[in-house]
C-alpha positions in Angstrom: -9.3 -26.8 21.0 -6.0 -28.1 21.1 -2.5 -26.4 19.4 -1.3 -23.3 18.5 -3.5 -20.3 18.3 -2.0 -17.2 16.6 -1.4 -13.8 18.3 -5.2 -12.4 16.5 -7.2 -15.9 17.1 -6.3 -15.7 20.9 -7.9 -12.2 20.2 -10.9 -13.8 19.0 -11.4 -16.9 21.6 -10.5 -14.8 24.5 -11.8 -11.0 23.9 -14.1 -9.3 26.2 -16.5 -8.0 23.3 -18.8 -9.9 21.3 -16.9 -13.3 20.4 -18.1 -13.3 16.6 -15.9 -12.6 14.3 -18.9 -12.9 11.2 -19.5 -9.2 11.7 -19.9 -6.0 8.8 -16.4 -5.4 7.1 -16.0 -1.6 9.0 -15.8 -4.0 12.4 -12.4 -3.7 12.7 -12.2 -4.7 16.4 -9.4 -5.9 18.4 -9.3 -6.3 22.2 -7.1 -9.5 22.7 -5.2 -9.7 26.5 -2.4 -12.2 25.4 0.0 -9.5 23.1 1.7 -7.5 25.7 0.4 -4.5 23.3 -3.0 -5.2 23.2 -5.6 -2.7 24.3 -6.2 -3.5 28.0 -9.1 -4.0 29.6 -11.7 -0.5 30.2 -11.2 0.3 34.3 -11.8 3.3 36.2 -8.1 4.4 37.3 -7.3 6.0 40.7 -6.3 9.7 40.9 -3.1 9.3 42.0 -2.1 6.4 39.7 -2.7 9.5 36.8 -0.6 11.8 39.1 2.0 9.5 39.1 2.1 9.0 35.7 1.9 12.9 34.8 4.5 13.9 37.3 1.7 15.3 39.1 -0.3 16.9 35.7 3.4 18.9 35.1 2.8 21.2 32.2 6.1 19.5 29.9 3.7 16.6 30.2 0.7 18.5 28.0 1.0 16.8 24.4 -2.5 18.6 23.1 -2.5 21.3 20.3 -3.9 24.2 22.3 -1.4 23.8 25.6 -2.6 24.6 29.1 -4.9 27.3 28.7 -7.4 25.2 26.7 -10.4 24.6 29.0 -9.9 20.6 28.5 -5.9 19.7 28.4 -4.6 16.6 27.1 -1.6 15.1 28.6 0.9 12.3 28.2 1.4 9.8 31.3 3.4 6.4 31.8 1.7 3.7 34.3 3.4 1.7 36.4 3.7 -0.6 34.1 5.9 1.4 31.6 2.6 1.7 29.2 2.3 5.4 27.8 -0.9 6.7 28.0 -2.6 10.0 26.7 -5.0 11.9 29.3 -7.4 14.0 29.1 -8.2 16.4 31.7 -11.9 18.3 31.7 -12.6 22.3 32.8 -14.1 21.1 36.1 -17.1 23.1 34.9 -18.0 20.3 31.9 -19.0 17.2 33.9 -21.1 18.0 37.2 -23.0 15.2 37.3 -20.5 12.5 37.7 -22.8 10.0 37.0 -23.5 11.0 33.6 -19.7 11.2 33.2 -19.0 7.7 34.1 -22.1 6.4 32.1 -20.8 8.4 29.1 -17.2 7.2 29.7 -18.4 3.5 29.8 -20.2 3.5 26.5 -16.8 5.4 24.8 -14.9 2.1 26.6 -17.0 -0.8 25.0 -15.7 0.1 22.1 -12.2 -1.5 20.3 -11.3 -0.6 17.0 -7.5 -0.7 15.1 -8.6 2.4 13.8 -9.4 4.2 16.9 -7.3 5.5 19.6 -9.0 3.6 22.0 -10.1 4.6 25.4 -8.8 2.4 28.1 -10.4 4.4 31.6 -11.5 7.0 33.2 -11.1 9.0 36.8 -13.7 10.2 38.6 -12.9 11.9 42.1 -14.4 15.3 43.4 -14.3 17.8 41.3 -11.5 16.0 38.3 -13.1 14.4 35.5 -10.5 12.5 33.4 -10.3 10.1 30.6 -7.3 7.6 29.4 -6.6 6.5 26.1 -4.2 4.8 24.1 -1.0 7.3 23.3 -0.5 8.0 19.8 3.5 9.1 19.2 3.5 10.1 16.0 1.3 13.3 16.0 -2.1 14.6 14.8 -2.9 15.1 10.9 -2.5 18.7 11.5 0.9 18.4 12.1 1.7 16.3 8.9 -0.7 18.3 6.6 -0.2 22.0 7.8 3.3 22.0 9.6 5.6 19.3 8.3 9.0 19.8 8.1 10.9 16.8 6.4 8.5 15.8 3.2 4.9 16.4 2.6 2.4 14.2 3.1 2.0 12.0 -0.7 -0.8 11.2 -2.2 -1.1 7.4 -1.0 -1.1 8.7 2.4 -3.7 11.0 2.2 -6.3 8.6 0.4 -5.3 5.8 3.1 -6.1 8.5 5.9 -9.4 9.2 4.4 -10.4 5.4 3.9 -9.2 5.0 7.9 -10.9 7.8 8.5 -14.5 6.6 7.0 -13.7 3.1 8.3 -13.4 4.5 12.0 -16.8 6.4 11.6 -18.4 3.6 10.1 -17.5 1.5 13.0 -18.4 3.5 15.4 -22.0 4.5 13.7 -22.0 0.5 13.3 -21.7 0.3 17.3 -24.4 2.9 18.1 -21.8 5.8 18.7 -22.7 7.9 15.2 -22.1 11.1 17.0 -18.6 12.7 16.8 -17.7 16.2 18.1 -15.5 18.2 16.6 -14.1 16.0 13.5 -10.7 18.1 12.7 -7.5 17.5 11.7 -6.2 17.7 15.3 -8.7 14.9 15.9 -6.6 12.3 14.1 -3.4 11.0 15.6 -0.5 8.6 14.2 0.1 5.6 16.0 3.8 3.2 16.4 3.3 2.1 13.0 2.0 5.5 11.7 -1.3 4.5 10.9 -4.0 7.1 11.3 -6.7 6.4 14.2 -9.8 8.9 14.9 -9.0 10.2 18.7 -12.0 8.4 21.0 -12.1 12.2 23.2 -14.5 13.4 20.2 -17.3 10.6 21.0 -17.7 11.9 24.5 -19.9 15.1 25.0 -17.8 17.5 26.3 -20.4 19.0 28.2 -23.6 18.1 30.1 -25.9 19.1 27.2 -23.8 17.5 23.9 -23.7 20.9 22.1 -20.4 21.4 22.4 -19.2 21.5 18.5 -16.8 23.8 17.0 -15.4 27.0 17.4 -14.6 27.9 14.2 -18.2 29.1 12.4 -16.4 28.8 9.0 -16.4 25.0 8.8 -19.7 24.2 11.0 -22.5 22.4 9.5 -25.3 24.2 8.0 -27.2 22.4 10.6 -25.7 23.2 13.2 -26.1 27.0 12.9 -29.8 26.5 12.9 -30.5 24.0 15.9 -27.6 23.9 17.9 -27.1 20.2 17.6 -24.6 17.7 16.2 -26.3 14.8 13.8 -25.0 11.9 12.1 -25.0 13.9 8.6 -23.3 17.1 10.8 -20.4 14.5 11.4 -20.1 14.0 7.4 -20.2 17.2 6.6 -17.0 17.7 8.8 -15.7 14.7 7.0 -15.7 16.3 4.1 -13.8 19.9 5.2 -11.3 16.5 6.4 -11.2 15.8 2.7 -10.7 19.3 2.0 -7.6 19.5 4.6 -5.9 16.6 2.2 -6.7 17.1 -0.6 -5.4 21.3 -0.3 -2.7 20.8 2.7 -4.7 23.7 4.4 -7.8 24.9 5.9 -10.4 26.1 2.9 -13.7 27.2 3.8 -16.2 24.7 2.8 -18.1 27.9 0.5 -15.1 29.1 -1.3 -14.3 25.1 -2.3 -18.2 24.4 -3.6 -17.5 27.6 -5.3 -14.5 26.5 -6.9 -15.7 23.0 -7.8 -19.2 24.3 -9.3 -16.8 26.5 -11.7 -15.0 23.0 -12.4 -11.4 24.9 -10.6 -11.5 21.9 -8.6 -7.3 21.7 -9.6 -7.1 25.0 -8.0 -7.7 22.9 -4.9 -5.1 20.9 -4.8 -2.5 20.9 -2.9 1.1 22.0 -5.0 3.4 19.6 -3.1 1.1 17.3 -4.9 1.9 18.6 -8.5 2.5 15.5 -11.0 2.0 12.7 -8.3 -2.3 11.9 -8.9 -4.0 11.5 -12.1 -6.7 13.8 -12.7 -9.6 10.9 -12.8 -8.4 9.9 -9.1 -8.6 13.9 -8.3 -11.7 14.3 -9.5 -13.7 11.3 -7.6 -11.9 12.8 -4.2 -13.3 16.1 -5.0 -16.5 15.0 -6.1 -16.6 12.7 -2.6 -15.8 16.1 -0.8 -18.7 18.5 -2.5 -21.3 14.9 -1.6 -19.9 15.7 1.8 -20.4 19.5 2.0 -24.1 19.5 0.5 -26.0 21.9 1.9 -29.1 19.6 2.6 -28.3 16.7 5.1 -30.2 13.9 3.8 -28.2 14.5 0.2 -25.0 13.8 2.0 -23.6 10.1 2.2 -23.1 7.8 4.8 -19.9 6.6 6.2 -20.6 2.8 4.7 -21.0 4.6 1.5 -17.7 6.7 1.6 -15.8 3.5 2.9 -16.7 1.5 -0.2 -15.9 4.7 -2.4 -12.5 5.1 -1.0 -11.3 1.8 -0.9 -11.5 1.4 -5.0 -8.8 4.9 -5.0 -6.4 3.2 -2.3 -3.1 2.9 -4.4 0.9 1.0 -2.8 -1.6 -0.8 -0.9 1.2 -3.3 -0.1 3.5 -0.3 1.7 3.2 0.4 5.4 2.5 3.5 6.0 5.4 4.6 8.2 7.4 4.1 5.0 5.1 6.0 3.2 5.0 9.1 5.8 8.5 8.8 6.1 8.5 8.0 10.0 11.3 5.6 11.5 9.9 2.4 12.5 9.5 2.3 16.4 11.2 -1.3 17.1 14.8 -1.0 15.6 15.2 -4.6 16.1 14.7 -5.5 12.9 13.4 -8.6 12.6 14.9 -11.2 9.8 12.8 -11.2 6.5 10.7 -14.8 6.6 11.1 -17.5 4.1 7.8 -18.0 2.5 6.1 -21.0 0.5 4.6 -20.2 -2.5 1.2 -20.2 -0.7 2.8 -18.0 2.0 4.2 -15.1 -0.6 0.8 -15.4 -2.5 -0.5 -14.2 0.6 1.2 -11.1 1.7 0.9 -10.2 -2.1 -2.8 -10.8 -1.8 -2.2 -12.4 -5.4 -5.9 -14.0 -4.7 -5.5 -16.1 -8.3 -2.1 -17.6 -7.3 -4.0 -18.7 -3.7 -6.4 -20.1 -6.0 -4.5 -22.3 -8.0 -2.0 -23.6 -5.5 -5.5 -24.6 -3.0 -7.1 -26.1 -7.0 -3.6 -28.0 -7.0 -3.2 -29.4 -3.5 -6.6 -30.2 -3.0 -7.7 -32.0 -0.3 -4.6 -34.4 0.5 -3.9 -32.5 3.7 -7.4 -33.1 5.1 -7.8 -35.6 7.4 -11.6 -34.7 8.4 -12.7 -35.8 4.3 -10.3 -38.4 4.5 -11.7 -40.2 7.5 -15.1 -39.7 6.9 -14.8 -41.2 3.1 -13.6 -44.8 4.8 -16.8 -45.0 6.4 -18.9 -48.1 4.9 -22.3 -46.6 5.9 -24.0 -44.0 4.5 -26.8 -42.2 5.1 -28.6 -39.5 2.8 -27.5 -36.7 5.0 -24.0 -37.8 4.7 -24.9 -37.8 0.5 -26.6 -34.6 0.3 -22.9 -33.4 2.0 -20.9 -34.9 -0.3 -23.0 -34.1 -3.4 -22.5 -30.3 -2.5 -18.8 -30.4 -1.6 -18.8 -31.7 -5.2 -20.6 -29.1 -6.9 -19.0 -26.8 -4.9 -15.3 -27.7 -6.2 -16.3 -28.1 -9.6 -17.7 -24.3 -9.4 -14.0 -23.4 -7.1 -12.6 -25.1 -9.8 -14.6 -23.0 -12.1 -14.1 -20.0 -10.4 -17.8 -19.3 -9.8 -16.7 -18.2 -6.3 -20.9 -17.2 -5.7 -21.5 -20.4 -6.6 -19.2 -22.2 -4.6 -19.8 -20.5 -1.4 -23.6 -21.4 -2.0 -22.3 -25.1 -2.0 -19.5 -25.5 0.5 -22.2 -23.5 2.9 -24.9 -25.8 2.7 -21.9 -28.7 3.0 -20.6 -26.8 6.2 -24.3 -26.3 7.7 -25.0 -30.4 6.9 -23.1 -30.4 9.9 -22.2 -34.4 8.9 -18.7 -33.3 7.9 -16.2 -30.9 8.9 -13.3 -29.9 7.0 -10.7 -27.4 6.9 -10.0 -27.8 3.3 -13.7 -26.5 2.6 -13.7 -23.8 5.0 -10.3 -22.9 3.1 -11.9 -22.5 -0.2 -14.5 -20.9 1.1 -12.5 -18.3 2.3 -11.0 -17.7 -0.8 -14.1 -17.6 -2.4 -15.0 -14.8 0.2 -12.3 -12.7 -0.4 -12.8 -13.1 -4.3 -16.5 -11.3 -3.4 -14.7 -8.6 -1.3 -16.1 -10.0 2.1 -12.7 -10.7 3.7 -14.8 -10.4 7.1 -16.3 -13.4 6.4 -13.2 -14.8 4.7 -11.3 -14.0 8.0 -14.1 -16.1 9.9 -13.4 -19.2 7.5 -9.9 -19.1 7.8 -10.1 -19.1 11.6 -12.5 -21.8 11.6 -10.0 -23.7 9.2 -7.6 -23.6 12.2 -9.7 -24.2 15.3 -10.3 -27.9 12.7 -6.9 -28.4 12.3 -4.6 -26.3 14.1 -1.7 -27.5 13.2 -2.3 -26.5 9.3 -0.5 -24.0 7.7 -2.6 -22.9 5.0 -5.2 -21.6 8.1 -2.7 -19.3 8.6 -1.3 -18.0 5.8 -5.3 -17.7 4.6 -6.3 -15.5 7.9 -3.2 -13.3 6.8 -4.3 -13.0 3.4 -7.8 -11.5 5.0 -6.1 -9.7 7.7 -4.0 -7.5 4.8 -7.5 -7.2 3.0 -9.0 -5.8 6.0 -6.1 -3.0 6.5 -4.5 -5.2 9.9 -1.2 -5.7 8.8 0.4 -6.4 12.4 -1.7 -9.2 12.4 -1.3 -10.4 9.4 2.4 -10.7 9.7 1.9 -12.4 12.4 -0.4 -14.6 11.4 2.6 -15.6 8.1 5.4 -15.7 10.3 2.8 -18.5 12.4 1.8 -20.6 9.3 5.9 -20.4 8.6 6.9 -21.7 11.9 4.5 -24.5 11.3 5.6 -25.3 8.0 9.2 -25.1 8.9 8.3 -27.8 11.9 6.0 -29.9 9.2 9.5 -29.9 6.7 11.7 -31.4 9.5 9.8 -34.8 10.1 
């Protein structure tokens, strides 16, 4: 596997979780060792490496909402290594059994998502039970909803916050981790680029028995009240006070909100700052996502794969990152110089998906080498047919535009196994993300490049499904690569 591999393939070759990257669209997992800002590795940390980076636990170090009376104190720490680092520091009362601890902290660890902030170790050592994740420097959702000070939060945001929100819980549900304590606003922080993650603290149990909840009796599950126990539908439910929390700017009882969208008041709801900036049919289906939320029997609420695929139709400036749209200075001031694209190349960061179609219609296969060879072969046999017959069929339905149809084709060209080309797994792609399975069009476009890796078009397509799938670090990434190839191609 020769040539270049971009920043988010060498994620996929060399991560430490499962390899394939075929997986349900709410896998949104990262993990990679080779960017210098990639999630390291899960370890168990000494406690006096977390001394040292806390200036021995100092209390100007404690970042967490509730400050250092709070039985379990989050603080921020730097590592040797000049990585910042968020800690969590447990009432010594909560973990006993430090087995159990460790176990717990372990499962937490397998897990890598771009829409969690990850957790990267833990510290076990006498009496101190601590945890170490990712550090998140621009602030909870509290902050921004309840407490802002330079510009509300607008209504792009909050529906991107939601969707983020849905797609962390559906990954982690998808992972065997469906439990979340404590789902609140303080719960989701900002990261360098401003895009919401779900804190990793609230899938540990924060005590031995996993009933620790919530505090406030207002917002608790229905549930909860009667058994004393958290439940996949209990962590819903607070999903939906979450939607409450954006869609009012403040903390409504889930009661008096049912109460005010039975007597169709829903606008009463809504948060003023937001006066003139949503149309009422885009209000409505957030509202009417909250009350499926907030039902009173837990079987009648959704689930989180449900909710994802709800939100994602209301996403609106899809194409602006989200520090611009909260209003946050960019972290890197180097500014780096806007890159010339190809047609192909500004087709893709527009996700214009019929402007990728016709420019792959036009160039065909002339950049395919694998076809080309194979078609000077003299001898054929009937496998090598049957292949050919359905890369045909399947191009005249690409050229068609029967995208079902032509992934049925170029997949049983692709499984043949006789053949292997990139141009295929390129149309396929396309034909993936014209379904709304940019998962799998992500897969195609990577496969397109471990075939030829020198081909631009493998690149600009896995940034095309990388935008798709909410990664846009990656995807620029991934442009600027199929650039600096195409750049190198122009020169000879």
């Amino acid at each position: 596997m020769g040539g270049r591999c971009s920043r988010f393939s060498l994620c996929w070759w060399h991560s430490p979780l499962k390899p394939s990257v075929l997986q349900p669209s709410s896998d949104l997992e990262n993990g990679g060792q080779n960017d210098k800002n990639a999630v390291p590795s899960f370890r168990e940390f000494s406690l006096e490496e977390l001394q040292a980076a806390t200036s021995g636990f100092n209390s100007d170090n404690i970042v967490s909402e509730h400050g250092e009376k709070a039985p379990n104190v989050v603080y921020k720490g730097t590592l040797a290594n000049t990585r910042v680092i968020a800690i969590k520091r447990f009432n010594k009362s909560a973990w006993p059994d430090s087995r159990q601890f460790i176990e717990e902290a372990r499962l937490v660890g397998n897990l890598r998502s771009e829409r969690l902030a990850n957790l990267i170790g833990f510290c076990s050592d006498g009496d101190e039970r601590l945890l170490v994740a990712e550090y998140m420097p621009n602030d909870t959702l509290a902050k921004h909803l309840f407490h802002w000070e330079s510009q509300p939060m607008n209504w792009s945001m909050r529906l991107r916050v939601a969707l983020y929100l849905a797609q962390a819980l559906e990954y982690c549900s998808s992972k065997g981790r469906s439990l979340y304590h404590d789902l609140n606003a303080y719960r989701v922080l900002f990261d360098q680029d401003s895009n919401p993650r779900l804190s990793c603290f609230g899938l540990m149990k924060n005590s031995r028995d996993g009933k620790s909840y919530s505090t406030n009796l207002a917002f608790t599950p229905p549930e909860y009240l009667r058994t004393g126990r958290v439940t996949q539908e209990s962590v819903v439910y607070s999903f939906g006070t979450m939607m409450l929390d954006l869609l009012s700017g403040k903390h409504i009882p889930p009661s008096h909100a049912l109460d005010l969208i039975r007597g169709k008041n829903f606008l009463m709801l809504m948060d003023s700052c937001l006066e003139g900036h949503f149309t009422n049919d885009d209000g409505t289906e957030l509202v009417r996502l909250a009350s499926r939320c907030l039902q009173f029997e837990a079987r009648e609420r959704p689930n989180a794969k449900s909710l994802v695929t709800s939100l994602m139709s209301l996403q609106k400036e899809t194409e602006v990152p989200s520090h611009q749209l909260m209003g946050i200075p960019h972290g890197n001031a180097n500014v780096a110089e806007p890159l010339m694209l190809s047609p192909l190349g500004e087709s893709c960061l527009r996700m214009d998906l019929t402007a990728i179609h016709e420019i792959l219609e036009k160039v065909g296969y002339k950049d395919d080498e694998g076809i080309a060879n194979e078609l000077s072969f003299q001898m054929w046999t009937d496998q090598m047919q049957d292949s050919l017959n359905y890369k045909k069929q399947g191009d005249s339905a690409f050229r068609a535009k029967d995208f079902t149809m032509a992934i049925d084709c170029y997949t049983q060209f692709i499984d043949g196994g006789t053949m292997v080309s990139p141009t295929v797994f390129a149309r396929r792609c396309l034909s993936y993300l014209m379904n709304d399975m940019p998962q799998e069009a992500l897969g195609d476009a990577m496969q397109a490049q471990v075939v030829s890796p020198e081909w631009p078009t493998a690149f600009y397509l896995q940034a095309a499904a990388l935008f798709t799938l909410g990664m846009d670090t990656d995807g620029q990434e991934s442009l600027k690569d199929g650039t600096n190839l195409e750049a190198e191609r122009n020169k000879h």
